[in-house]
PASEBA-1860 file (N, C-alpha, C; in nm, 3 decimals):
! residues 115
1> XXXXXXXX> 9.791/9.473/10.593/9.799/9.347/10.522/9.859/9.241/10.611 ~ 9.798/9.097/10.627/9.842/9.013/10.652/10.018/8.986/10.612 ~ 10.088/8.892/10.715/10.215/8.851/10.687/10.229/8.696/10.596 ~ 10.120/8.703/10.527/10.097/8.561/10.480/10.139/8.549/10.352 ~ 10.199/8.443/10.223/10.163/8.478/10.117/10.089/8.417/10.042 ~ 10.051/8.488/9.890/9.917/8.442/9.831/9.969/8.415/9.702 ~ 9.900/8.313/9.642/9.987/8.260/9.525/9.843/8.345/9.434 ~ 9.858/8.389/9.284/9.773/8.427/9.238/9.749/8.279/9.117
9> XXXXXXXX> 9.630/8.300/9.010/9.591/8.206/8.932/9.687/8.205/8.849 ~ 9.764/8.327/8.828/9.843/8.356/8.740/10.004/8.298/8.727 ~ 10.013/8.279/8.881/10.161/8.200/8.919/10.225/8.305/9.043 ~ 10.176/8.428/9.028/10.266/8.511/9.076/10.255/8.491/9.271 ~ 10.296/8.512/9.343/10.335/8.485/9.494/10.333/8.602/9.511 ~ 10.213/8.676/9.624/10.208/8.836/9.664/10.240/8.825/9.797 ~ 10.294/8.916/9.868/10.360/8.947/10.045/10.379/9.046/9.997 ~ 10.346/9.095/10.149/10.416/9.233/10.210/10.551/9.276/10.163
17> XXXXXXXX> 10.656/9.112/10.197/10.793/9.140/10.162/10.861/9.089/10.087 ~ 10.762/9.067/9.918/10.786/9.016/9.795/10.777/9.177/9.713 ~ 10.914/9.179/9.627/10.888/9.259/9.528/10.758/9.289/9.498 ~ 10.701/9.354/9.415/10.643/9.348/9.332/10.632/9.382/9.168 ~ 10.758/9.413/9.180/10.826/9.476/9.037/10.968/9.431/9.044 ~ 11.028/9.387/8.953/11.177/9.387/8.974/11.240/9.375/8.813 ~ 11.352/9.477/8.751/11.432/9.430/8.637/11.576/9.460/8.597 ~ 11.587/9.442/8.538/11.785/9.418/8.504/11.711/9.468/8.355
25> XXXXXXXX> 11.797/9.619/8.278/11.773/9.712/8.185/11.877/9.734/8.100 ~ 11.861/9.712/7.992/11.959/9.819/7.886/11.938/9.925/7.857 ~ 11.938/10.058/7.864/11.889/10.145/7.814/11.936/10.204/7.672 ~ 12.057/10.122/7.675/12.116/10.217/7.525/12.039/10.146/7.347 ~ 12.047/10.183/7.264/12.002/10.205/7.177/11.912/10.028/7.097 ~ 11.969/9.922/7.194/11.900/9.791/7.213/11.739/9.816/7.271 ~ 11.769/9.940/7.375/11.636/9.956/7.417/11.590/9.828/7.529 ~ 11.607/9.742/7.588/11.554/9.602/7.598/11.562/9.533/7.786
33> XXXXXXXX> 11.479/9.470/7.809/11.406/9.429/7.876/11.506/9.316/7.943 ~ 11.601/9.293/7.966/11.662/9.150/8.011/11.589/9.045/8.080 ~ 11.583/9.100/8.192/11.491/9.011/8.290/11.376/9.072/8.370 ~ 11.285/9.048/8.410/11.252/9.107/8.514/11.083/8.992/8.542 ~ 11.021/9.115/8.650/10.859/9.026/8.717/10.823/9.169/8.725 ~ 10.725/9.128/8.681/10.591/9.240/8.655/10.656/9.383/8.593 ~ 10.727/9.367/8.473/10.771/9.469/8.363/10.705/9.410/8.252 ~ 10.626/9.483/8.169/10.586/9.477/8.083/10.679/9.511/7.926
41> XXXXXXXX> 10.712/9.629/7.927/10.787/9.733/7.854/10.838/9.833/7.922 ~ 10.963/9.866/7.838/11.054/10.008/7.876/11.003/10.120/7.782 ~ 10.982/10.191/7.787/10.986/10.351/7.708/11.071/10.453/7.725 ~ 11.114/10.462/7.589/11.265/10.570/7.571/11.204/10.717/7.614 ~ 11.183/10.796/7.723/11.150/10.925/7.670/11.226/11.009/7.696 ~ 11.395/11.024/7.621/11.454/11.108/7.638/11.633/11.031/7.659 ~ 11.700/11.116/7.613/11.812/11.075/7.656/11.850/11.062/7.803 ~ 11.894/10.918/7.866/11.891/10.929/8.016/11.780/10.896/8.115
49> XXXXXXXX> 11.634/10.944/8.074/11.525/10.939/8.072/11.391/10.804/8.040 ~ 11.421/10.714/8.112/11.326/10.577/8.085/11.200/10.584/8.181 ~ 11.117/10.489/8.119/11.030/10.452/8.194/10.957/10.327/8.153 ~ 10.914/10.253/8.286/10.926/10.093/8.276/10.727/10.071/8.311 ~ 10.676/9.971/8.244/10.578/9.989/8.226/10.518/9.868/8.333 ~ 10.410/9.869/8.407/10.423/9.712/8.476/10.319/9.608/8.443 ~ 10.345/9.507/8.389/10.231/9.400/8.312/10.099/9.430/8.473 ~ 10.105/9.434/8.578/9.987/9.397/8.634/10.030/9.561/8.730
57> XXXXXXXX> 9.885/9.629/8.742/9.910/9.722/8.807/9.941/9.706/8.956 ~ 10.044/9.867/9.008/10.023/9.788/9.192/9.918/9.902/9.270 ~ 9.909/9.859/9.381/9.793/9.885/9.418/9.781/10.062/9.490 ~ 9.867/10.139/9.508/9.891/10.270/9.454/10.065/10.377/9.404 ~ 10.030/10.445/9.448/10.163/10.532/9.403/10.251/10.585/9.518 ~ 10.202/10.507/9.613/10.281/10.551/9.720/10.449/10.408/9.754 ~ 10.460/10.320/9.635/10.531/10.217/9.713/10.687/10.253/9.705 ~ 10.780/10.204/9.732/10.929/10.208/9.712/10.976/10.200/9.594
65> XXXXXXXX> 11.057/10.261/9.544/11.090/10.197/9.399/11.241/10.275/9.429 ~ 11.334/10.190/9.377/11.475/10.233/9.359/11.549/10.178/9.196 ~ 11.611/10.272/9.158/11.715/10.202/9.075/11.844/10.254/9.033 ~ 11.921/10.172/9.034/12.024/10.224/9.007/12.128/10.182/8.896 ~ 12.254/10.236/8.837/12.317/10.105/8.745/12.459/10.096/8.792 ~ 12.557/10.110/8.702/12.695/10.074/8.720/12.769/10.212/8.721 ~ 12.925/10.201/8.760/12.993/10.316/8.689/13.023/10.277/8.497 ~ 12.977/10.426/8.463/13.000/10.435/8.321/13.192/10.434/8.267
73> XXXXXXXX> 13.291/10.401/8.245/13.385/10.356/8.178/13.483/10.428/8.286 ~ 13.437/10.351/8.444/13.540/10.415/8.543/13.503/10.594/8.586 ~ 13.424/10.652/8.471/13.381/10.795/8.544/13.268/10.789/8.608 ~ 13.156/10.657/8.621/13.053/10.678/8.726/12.932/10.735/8.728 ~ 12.843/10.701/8.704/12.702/10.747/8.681/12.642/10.653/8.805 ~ 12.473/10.704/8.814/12.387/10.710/8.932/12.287/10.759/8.820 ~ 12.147/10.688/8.931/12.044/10.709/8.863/11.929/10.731/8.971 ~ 11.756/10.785/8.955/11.697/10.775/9.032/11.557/10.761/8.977
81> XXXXXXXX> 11.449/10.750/9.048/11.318/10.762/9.064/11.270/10.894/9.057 ~ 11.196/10.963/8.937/11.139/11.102/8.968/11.025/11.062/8.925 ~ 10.926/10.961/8.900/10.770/11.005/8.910/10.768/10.823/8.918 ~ 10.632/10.834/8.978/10.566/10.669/8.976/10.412/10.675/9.026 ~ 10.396/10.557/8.940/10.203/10.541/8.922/10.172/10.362/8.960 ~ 10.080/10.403/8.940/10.044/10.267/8.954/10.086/10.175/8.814 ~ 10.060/10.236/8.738/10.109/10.114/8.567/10.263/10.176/8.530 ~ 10.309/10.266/8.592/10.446/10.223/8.557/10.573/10.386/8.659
89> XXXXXXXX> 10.690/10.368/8.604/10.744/10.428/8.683/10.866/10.477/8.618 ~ 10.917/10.647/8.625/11.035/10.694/8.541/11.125/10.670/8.644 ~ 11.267/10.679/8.540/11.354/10.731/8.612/11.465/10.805/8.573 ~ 11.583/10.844/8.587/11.659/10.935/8.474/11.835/10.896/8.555 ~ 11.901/10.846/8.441/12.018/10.814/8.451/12.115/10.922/8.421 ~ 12.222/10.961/8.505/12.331/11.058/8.493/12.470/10.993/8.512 ~ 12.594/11.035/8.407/12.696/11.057/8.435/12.762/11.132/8.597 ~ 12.822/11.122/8.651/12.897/11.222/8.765/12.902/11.380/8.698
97> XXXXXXXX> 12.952/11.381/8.615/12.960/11.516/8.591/12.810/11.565/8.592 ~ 12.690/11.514/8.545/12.565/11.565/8.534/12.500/11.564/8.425 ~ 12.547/11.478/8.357/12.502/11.453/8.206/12.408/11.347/8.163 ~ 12.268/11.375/8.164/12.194/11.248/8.136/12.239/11.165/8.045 ~ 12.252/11.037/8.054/12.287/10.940/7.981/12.245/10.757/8.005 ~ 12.249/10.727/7.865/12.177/10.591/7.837/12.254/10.476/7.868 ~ 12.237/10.423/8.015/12.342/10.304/8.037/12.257/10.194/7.991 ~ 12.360/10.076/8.009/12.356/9.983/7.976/12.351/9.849/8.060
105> XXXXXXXX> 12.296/9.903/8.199/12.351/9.811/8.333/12.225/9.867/8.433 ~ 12.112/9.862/8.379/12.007/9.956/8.526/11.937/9.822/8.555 ~ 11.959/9.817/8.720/11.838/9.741/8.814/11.761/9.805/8.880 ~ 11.616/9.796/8.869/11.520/9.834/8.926/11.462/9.755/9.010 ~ 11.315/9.812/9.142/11.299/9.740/9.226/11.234/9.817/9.281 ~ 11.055/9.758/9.275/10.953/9.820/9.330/10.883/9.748/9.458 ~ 10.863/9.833/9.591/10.805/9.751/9.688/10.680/9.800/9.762 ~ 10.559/9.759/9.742/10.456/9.804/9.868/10.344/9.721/9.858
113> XXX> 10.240/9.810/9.961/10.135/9.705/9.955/10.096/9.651/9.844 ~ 10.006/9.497/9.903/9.969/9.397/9.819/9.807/9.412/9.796 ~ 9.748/9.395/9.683/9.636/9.429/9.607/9.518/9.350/9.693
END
């Protein structure tokens, strides 16, 4: 891919080294979407266990995706990436001790080629 960028009809600005996904998450029982670009919807599947849906697909399953959130009440949780597609991407949030759980503080952040 070119180092150039491309504005789409839609508004959106595609590069190499433009997101292409990005959001700020609640996961707990609000369920909800704060901010983000190219998130469509979240889906609960499981305690700990989300997955974020993306309004425009990317162009395969090979791109970057990270997320992570806060420490939970000073004991500390971490989160990660275990599956991703092109229309959307899980991930599963843990306590330190090892306890899946529903924070309230997850940023996500998907990166690869442009369509």
């Amino acid at each position: 891919t070119g180092q150039t960028l491309r504005l789409t009809t839609d508004g959106r600005g595609l590069s190499p080294f433009t997101a292409r996904a990005w959001a700020k998450l609640d996961a707990t029982s609000s369920m909800q979407v704060i901010d983000s670009h190219n998130v469509s919807s979240m889906t609960d599947l499981a305690t700990g266990r989300q997955r974020i849906n993306y309004t425009n697909s990317l162009n395969n399953d090979t791109y970057s995706a990270i997320c992570v959130t806060t420490p939970y009440n000073n004991s500390g949780a971490y989160g990660g990436v275990y599956t991703q597609g092109t229309d959307n991407c899980s991930f599963n949030m843990r306590l330190t001790n090892g306890n899946d759980h529903d924070c309230s503080f997850i940023n996500f952040a998907a990166f690869g080629d442009i369509v």
